[in-house]
MIKEGU-509790 format. One record per residue (C-alpha): residue number from 1; residue in three letters; chain; x, y, z. Coordinates in steps of 0.02 Angstrom, whole numbers, padded with zeros to 5 digits. Each point is the difference from the previous one (the first is absolute). Example, Ala and Ser with C-alpha at 12.3 -4.5 7.8 and 13.67 -1.06 7.14 Angstrom:
BEGIN
i:1&aa:ALA&ch:A&px:00615&py:-00225&pz:00390
i:2&aa:SER&ch:A&px:00069&py:00172&pz:-00033
END
This chain:
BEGIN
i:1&aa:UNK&ch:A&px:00000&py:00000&pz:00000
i:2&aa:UNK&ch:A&px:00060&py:00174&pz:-00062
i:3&aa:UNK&ch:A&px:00017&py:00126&pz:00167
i:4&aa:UNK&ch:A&px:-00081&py:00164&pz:-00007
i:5&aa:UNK&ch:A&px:00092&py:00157&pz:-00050
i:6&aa:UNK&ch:A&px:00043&py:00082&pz:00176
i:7&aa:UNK&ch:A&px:-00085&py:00139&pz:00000
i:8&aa:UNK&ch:A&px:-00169&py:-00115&pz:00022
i:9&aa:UNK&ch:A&px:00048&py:-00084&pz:00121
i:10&aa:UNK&ch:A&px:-00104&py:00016&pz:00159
i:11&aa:UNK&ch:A&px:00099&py:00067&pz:00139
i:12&aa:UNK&ch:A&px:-00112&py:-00110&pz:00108
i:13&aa:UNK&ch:A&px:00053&py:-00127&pz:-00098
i:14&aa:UNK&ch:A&px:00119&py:-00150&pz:00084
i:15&aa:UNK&ch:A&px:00166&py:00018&pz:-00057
i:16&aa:UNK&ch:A&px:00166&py:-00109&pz:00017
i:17&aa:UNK&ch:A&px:00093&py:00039&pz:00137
i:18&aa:UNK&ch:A&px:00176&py:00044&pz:-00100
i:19&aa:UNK&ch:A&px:-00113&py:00082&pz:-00140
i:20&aa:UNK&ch:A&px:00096&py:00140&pz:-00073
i:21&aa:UNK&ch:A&px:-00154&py:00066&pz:-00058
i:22&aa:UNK&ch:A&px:-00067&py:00033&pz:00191
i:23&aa:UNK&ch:A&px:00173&py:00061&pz:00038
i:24&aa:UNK&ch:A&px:-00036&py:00145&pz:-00131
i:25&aa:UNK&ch:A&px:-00177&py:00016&pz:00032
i:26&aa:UNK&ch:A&px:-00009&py:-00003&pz:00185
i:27&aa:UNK&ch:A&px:-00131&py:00118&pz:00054
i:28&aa:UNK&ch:A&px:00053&py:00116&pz:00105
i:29&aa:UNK&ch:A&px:-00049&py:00007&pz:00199
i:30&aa:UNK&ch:A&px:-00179&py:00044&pz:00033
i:31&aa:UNK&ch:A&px:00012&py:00164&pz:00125
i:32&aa:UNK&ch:A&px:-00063&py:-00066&pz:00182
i:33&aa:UNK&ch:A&px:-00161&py:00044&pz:00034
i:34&aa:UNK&ch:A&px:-00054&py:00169&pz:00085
i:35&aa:UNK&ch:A&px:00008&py:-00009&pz:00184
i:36&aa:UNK&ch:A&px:-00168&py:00021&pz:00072
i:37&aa:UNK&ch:A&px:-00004&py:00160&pz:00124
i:38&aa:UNK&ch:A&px:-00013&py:-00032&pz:00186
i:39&aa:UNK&ch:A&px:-00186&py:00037&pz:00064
i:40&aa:UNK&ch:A&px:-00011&py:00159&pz:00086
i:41&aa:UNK&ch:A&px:00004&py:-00005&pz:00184
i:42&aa:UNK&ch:A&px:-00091&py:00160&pz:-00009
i:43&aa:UNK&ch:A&px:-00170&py:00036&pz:-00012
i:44&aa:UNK&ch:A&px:-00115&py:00018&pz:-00167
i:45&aa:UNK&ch:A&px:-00112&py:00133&pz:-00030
i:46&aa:UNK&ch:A&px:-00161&py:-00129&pz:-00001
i:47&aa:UNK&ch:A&px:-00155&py:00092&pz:00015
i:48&aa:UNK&ch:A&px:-00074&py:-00154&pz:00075
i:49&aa:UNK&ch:A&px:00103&py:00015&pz:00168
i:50&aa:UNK&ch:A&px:00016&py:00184&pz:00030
i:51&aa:UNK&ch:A&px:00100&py:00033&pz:00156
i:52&aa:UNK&ch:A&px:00031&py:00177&pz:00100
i:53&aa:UNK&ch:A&px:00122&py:00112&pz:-00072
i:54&aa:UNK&ch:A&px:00088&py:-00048&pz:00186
i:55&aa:UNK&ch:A&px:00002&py:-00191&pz:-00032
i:56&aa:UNK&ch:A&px:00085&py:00056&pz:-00178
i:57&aa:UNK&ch:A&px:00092&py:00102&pz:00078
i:58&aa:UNK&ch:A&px:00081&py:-00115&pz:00097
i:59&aa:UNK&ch:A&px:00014&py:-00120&pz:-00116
i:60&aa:UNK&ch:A&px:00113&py:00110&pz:-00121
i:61&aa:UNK&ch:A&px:00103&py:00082&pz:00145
i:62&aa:UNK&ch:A&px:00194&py:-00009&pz:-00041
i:63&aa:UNK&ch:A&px:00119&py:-00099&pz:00129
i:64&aa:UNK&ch:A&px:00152&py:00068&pz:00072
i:65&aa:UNK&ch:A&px:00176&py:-00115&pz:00037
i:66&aa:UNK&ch:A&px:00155&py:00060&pz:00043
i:67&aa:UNK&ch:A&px:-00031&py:00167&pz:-00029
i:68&aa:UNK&ch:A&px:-00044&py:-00017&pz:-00175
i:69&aa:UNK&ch:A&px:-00173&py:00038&pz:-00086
i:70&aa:UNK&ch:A&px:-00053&py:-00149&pz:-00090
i:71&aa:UNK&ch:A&px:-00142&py:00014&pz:-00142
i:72&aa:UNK&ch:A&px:-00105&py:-00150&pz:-00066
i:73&aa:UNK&ch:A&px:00020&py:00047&pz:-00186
i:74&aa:UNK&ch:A&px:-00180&py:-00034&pz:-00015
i:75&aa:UNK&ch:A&px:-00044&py:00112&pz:00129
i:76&aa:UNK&ch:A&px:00116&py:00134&pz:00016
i:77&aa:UNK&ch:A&px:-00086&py:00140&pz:-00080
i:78&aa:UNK&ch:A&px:-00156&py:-00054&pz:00120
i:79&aa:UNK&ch:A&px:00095&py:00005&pz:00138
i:80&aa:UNK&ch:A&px:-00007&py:00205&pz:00004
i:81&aa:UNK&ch:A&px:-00093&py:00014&pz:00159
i:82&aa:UNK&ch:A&px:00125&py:-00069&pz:00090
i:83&aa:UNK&ch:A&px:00061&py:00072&pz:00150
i:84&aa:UNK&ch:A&px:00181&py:-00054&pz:-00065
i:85&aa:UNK&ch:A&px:-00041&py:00085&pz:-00192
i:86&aa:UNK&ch:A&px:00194&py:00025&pz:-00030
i:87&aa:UNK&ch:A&px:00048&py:00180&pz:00011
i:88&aa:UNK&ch:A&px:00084&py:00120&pz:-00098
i:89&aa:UNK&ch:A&px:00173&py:-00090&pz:-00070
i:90&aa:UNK&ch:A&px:-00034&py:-00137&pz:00103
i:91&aa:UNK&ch:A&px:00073&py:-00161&pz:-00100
i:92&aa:UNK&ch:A&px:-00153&py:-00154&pz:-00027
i:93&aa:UNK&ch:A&px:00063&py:-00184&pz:-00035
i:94&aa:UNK&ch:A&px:-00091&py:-00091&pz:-00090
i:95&aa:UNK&ch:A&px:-00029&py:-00162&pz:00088
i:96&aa:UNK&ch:A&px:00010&py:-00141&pz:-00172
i:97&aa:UNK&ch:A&px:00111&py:00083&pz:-00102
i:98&aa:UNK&ch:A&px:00118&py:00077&pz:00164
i:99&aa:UNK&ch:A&px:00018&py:00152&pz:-00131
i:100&aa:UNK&ch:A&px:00007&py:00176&pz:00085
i:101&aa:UNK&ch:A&px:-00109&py:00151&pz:-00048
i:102&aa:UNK&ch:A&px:00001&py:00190&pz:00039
i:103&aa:UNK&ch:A&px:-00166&py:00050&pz:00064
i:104&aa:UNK&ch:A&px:00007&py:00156&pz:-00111
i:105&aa:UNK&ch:A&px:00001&py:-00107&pz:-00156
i:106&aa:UNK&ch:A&px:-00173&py:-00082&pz:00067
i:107&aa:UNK&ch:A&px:-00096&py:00109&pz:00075
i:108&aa:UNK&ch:A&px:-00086&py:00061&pz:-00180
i:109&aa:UNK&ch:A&px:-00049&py:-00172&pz:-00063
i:110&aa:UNK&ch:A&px:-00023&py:-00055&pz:00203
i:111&aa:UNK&ch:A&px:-00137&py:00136&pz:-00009
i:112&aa:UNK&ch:A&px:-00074&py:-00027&pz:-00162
i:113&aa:UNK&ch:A&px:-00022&py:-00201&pz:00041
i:114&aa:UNK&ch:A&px:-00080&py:00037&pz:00179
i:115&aa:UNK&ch:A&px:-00097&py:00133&pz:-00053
i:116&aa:UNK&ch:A&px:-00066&py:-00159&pz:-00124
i:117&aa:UNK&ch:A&px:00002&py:-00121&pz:00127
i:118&aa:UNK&ch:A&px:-00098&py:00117&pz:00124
i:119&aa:UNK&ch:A&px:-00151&py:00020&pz:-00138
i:120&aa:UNK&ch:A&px:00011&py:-00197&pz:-00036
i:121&aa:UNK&ch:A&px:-00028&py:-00051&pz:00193
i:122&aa:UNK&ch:A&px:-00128&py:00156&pz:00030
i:123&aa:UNK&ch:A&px:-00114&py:-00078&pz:-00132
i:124&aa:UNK&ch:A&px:00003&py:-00154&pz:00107
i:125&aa:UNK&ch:A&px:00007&py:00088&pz:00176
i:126&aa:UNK&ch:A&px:-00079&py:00166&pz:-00004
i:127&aa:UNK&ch:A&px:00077&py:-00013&pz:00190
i:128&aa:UNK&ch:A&px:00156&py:00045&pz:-00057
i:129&aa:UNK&ch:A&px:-00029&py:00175&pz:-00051
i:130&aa:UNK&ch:A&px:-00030&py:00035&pz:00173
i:131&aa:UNK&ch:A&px:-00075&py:-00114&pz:00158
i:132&aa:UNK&ch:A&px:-00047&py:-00015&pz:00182
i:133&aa:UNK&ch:A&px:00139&py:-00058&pz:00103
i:134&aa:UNK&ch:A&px:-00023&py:-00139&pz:00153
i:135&aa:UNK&ch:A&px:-00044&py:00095&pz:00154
i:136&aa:UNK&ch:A&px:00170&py:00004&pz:00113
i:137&aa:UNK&ch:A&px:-00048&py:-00048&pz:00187
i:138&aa:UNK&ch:A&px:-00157&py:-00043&pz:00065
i:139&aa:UNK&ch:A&px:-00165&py:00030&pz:-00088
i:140&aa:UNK&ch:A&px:-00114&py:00115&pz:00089
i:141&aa:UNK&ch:A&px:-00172&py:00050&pz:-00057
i:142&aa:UNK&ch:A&px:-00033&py:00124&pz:00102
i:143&aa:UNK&ch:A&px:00143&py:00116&pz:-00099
i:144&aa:UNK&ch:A&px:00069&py:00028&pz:-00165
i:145&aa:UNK&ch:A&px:00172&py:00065&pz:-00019
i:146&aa:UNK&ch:A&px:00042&py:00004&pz:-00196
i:147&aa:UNK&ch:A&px:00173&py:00067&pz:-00102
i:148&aa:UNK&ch:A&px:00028&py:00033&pz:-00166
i:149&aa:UNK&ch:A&px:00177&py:00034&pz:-00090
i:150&aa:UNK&ch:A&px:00028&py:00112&pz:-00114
i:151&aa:UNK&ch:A&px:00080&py:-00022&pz:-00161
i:152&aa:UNK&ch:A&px:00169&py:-00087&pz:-00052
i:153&aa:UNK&ch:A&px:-00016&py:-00154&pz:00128
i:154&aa:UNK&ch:A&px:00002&py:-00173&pz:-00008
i:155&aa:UNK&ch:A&px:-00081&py:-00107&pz:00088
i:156&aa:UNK&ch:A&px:00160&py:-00044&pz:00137
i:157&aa:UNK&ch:A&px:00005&py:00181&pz:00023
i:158&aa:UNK&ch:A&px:-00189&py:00018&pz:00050
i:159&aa:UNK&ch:A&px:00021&py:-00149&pz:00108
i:160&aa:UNK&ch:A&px:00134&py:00113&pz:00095
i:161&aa:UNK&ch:A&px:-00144&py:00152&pz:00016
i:162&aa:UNK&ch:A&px:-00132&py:-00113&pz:00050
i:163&aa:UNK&ch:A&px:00142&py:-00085&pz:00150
i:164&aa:UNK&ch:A&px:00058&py:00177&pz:00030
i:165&aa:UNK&ch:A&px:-00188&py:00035&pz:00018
i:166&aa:UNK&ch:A&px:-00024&py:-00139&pz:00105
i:167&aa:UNK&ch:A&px:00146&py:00033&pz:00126
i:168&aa:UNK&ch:A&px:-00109&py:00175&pz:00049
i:169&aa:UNK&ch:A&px:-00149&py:-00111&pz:00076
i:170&aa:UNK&ch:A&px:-00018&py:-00128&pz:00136
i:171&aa:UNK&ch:A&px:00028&py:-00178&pz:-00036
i:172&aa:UNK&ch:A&px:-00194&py:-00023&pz:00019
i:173&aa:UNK&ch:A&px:-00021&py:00115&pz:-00163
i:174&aa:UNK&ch:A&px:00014&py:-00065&pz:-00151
i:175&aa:UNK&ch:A&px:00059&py:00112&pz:-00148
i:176&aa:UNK&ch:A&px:-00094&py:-00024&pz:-00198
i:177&aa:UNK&ch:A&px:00080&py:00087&pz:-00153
i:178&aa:UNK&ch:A&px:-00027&py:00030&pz:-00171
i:179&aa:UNK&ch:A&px:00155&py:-00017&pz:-00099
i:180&aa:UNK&ch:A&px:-00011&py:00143&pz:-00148
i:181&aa:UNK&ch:A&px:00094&py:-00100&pz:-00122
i:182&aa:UNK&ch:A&px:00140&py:00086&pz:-00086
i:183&aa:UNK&ch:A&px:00026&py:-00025&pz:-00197
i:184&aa:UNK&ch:A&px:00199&py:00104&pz:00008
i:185&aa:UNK&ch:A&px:00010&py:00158&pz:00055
i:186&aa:UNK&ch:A&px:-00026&py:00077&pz:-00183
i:187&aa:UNK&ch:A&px:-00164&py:-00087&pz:-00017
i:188&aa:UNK&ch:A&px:-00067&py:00037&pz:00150
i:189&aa:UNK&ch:A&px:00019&py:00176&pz:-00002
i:190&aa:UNK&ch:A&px:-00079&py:00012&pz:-00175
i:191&aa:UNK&ch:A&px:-00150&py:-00105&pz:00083
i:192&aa:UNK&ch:A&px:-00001&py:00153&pz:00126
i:193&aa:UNK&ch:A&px:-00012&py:00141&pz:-00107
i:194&aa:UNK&ch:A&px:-00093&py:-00090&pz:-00157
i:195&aa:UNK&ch:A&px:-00129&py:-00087&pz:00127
i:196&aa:UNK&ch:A&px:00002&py:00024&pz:00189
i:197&aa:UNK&ch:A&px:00011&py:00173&pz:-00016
i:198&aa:UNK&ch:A&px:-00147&py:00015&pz:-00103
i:199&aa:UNK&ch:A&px:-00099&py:-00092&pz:00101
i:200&aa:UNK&ch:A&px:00047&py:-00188&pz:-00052
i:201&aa:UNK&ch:A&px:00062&py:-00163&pz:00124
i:202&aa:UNK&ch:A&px:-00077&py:-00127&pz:-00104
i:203&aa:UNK&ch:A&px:00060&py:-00158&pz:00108
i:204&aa:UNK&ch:A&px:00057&py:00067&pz:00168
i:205&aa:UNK&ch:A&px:-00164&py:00121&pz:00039
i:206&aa:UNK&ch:A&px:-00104&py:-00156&pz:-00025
i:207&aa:UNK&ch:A&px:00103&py:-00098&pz:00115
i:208&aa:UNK&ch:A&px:-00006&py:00165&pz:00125
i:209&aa:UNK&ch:A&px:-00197&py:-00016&pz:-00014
i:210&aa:UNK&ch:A&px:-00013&py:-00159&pz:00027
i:211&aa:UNK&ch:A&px:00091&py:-00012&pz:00172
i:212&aa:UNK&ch:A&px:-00095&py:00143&pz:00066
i:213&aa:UNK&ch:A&px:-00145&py:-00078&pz:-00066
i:214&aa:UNK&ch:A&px:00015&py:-00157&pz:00085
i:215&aa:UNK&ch:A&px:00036&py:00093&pz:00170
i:216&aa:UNK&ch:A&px:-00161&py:00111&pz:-00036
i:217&aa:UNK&ch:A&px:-00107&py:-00146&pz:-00011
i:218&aa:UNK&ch:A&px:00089&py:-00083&pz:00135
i:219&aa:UNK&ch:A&px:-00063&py:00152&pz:00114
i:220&aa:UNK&ch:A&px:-00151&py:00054&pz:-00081
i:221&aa:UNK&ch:A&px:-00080&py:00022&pz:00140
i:222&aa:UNK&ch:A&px:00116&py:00129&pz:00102
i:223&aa:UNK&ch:A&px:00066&py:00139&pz:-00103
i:224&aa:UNK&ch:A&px:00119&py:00057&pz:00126
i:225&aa:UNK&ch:A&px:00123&py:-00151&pz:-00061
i:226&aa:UNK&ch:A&px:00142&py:00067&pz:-00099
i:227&aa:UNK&ch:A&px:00124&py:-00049&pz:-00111
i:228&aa:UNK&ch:A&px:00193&py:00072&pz:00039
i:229&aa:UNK&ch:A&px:00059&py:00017&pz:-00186
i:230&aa:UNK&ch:A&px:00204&py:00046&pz:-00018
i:231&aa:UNK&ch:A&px:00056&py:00055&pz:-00148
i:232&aa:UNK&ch:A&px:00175&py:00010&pz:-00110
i:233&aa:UNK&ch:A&px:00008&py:00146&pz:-00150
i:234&aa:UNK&ch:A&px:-00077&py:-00073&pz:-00128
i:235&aa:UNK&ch:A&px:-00112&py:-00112&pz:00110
i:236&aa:UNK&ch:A&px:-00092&py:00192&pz:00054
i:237&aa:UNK&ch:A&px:-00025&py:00025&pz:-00183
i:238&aa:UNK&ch:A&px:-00126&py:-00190&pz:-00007
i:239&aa:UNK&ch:A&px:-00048&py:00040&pz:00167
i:240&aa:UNK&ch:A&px:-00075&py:00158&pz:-00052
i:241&aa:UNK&ch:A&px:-00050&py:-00060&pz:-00169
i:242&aa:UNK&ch:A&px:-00117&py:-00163&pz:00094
i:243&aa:UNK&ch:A&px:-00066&py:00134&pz:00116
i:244&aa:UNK&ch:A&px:-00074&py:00092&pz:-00165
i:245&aa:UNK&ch:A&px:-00102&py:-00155&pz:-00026
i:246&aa:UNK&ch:A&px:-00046&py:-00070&pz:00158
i:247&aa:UNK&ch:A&px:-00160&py:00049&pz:00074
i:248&aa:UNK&ch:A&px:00013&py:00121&pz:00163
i:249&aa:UNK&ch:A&px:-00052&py:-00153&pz:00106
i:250&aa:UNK&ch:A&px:00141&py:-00065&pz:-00041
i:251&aa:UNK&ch:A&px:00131&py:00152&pz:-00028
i:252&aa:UNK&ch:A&px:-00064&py:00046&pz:00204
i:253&aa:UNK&ch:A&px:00089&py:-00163&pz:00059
i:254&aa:UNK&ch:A&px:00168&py:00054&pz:-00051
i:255&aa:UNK&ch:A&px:00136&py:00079&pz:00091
i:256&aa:UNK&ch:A&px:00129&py:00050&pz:-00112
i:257&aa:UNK&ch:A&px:00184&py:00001&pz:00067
i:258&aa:UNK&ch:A&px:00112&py:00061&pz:-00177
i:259&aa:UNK&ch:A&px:00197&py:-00005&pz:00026
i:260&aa:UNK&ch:A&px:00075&py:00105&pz:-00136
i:261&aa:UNK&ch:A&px:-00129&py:-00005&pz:-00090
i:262&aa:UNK&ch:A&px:-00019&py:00049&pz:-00204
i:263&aa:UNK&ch:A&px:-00176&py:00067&pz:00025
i:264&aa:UNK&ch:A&px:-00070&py:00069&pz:00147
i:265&aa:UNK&ch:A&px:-00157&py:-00095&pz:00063
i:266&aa:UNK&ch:A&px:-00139&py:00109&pz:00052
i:267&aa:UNK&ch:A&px:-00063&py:-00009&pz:00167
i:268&aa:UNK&ch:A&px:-00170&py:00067&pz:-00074
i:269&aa:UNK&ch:A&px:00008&py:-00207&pz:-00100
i:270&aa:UNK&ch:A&px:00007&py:-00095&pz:00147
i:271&aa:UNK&ch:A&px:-00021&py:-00016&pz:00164
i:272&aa:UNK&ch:A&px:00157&py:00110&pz:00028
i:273&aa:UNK&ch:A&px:00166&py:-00002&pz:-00072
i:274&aa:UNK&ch:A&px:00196&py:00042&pz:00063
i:275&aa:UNK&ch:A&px:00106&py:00035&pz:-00153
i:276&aa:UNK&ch:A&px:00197&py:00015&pz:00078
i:277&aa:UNK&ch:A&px:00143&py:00024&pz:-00091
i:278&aa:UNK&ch:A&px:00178&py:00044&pz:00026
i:279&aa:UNK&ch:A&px:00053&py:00181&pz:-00033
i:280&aa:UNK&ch:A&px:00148&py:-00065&pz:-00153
i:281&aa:UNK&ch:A&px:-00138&py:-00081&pz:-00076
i:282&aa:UNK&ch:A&px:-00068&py:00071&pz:-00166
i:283&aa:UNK&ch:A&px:-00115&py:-00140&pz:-00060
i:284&aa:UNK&ch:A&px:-00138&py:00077&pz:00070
i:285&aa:UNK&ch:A&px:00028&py:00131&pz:-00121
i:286&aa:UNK&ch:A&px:-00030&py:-00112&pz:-00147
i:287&aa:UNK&ch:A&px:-00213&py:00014&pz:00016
i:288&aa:UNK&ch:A&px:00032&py:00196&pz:-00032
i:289&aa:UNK&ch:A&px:00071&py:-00001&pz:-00180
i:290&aa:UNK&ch:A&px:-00094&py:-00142&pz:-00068
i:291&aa:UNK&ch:A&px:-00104&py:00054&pz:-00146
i:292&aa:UNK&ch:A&px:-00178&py:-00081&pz:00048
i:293&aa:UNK&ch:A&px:-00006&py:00147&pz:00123
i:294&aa:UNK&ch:A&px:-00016&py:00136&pz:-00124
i:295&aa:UNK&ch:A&px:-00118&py:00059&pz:-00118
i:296&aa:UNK&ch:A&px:00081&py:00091&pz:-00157
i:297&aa:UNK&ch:A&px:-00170&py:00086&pz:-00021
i:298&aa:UNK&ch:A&px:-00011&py:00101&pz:00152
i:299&aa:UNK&ch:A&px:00108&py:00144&pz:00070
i:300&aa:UNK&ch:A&px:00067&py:00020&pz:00165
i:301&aa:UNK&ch:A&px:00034&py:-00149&pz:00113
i:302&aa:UNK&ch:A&px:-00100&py:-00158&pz:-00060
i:303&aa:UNK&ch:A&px:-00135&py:-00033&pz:00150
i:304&aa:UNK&ch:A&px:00051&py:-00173&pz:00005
i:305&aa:UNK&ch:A&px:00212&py:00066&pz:00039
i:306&aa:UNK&ch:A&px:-00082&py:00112&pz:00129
i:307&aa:UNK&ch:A&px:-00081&py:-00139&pz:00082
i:308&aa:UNK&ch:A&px:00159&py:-00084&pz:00006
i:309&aa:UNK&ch:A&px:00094&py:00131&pz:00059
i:310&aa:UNK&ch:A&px:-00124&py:00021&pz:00161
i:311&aa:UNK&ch:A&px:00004&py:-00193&pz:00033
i:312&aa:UNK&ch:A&px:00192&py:00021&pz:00005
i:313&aa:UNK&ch:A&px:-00018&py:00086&pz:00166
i:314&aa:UNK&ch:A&px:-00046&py:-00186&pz:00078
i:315&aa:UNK&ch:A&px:00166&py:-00059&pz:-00044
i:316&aa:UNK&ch:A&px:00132&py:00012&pz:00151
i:317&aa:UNK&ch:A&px:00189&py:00022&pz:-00044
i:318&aa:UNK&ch:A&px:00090&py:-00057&pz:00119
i:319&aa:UNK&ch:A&px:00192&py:00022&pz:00040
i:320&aa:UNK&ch:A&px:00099&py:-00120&pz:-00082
i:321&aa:UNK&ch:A&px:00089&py:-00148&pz:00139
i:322&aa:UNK&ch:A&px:00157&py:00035&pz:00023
i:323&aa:UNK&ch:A&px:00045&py:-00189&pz:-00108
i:324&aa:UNK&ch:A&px:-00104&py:00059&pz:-00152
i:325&aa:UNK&ch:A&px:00070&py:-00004&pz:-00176
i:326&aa:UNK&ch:A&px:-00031&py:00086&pz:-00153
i:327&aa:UNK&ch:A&px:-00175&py:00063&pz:00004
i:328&aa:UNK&ch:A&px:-00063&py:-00131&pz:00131
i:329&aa:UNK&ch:A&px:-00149&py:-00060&pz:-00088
i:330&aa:UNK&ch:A&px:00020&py:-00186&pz:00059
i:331&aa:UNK&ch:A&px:-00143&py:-00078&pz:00061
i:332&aa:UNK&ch:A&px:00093&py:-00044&pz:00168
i:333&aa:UNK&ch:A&px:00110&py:00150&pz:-00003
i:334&aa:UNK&ch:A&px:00035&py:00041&pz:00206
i:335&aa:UNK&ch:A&px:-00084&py:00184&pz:-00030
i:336&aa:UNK&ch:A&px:-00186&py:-00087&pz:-00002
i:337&aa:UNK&ch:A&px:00040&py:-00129&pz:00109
i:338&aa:UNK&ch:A&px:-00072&py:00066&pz:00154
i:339&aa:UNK&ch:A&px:-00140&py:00091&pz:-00070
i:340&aa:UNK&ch:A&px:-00052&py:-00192&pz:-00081
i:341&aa:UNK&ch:A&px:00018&py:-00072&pz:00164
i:342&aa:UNK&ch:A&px:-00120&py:00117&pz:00102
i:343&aa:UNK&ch:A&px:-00122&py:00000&pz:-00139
i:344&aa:UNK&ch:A&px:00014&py:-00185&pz:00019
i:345&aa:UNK&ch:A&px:-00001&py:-00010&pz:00214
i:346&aa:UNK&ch:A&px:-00162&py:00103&pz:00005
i:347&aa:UNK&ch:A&px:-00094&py:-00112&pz:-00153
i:348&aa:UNK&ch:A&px:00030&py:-00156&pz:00115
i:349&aa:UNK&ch:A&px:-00035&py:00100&pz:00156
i:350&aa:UNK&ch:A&px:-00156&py:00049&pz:-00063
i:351&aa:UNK&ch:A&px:-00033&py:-00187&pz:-00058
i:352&aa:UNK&ch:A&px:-00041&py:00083&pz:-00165
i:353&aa:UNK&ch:A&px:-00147&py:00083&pz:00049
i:354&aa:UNK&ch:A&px:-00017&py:00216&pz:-00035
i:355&aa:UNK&ch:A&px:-00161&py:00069&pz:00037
END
């Protein structure tokens, strides 16, 4: 039997072993096959198990050893509301790869993917935006004392306010907050002057609302319960902006305690109001240039700036403690601190109840 011309030869085809043929043929090694990737040990955005932006939180928070900040590659854009985010010229190691990274170099793209992530997990959680905090200490029904941050923290750093918070009451008193979540400092202040400012707290009012809600209901039947609501910048500008919509049932069960605040909250809103801040501070100055307070068709001073100018006469300046820095406008700057704690003394004293 004639052989077939090589070049129709199967390359399937058996062959002899000292074939010179095969020898010229051979085909060449087939590439291994991709290896498949590791499954994530962190969690999916699965809109059938939602969990709180803390739980997340947690789950994506970066781990220190020996000194060095170590990133799940997966995570480490997510990781932003760490309380270790890497500062300025601060080196990063990548865990995997052990490669090194200037922080300067990431923080554009680190901001651009959170910003992402953040939108991907508030579509799931709508508790991420902003949420209701555990009560720290005991639970008491019989009072209601409620903080709220202002902008640029994270969720470790409102933890601190509502502990710091907590340290001013008796162990018996347990302490709820509101943590104001922060979105970067740039985005937050463009949510203050494109929304809060005009009247606008989408997320946090309605969690504002619905605390003194449930403690309205809870004492329906004597008025003379009231809530003791502190404040942080920012936090005055929601607090002021769920007043507007509450009805004055409601607004008359609120004692307002503001600490540098960016608004000043009206006694005439609530039940009463004490707006302090420290005499470097110039936040409070912010509410006076804002556009939504004049009209371009009117001369003179714009009723609604001259309204704000005579509420400014609640707010109490107070001289700075001799450890402040900068323009002391920290929520647990030393200045305050004293001011907080009698507010604080005579709410419990009073067992929450203002006739």
């Amino acid at each position: 039997m004639k052989p077939l011309p090589p070049d129709l030869i199967r390359p399937w085809a058996p062959q002899a072993p000292n074939s010179t043929f095969m020898e010229k043929t051979k085909e060449p090694a087939l590439p291994p096959p991709p290896k498949q990737p590791a499954p994530s040990t962190y969690p999916q955005l699965n809109p059938n198990q939602p969990m709180t932006f803390g739980e997340w939180h947690r789950e994506f928070t970066d781990k220190e050893q020996n000194g060095v900040l170590y990133y799940p590659d997966e995570a480490l854009t997510q990781s932003i509301d760490s309380p270790k985010t890497p500062k300025p010229n601060q080196l990063i190691k990548d865990k995997k790869t052990e490669s090194s990274y200037d922080v300067n170099m990431l923080c554009q793209d680190e901001m651009a993917f959170a910003v992402k992530a953040w939108y991907e997990r508030s579509q799931v959680d709508p508790s991420m935006i902003s949420q209701k905090l555990p009560t720290l200490g005991e639970p008491n029904k019989d009072l209601l004392i409620l903080g709220i941050n202002g902008m640029n923290t994270n969720l470790n750093e409102a933890l601190s306010h509502q502990a710091y918070l907590k340290s001013l009451t008796p162990k018996d008193v347990g302490v709820d907050f509101i943590h104001n979540h922060s979105n970067t400092a740039p985005i937050d202040l463009a949510e203050i002057l494109g929304l809060n400012y005009f009247g606008y707290s989408p997320n946090t009012a309605h969690l504002l609302k619905e605390a003194w809600t449930e403690f309205h209901e809870r004492h329906k039947d004597n008025p003379e319960k009231k809530i003791l609501q502190i404040c942080h910048s920012q936090g005055a500008i929601h607090i002021n902006n769920a007043l507007d919509s509450c009805p004055e049932e409601i607004r008359q069960r609120l004692i307002v305690v503001a600490i540098a605040p960016a608004k000043i909250v009206p006694t005439e809103t609530c039940y009463k109001s004490f707006n302090y801040a420290s005499e470097n501070d110039i936040v409070h100055y912010g509410e006076l240039i804002h556009p939504s307070f004049f009209d371009p068709n009117e001369t003179g001073m714009s009723p609604v700036l001259k309204m704000k100018l005579e509420q400014r006469e609640q707010l109490i300046l107070l001289e700075p403690h001799p450890d402040a820095k900068g323009i002391d406008h920290d929520f647990q700057t030393e200045t305050c601190k004293q001011n907080l704690r009698m507010k604080i003394k005579d709410y419990i004293n009073n067992n929450g109840e203002y006739k």
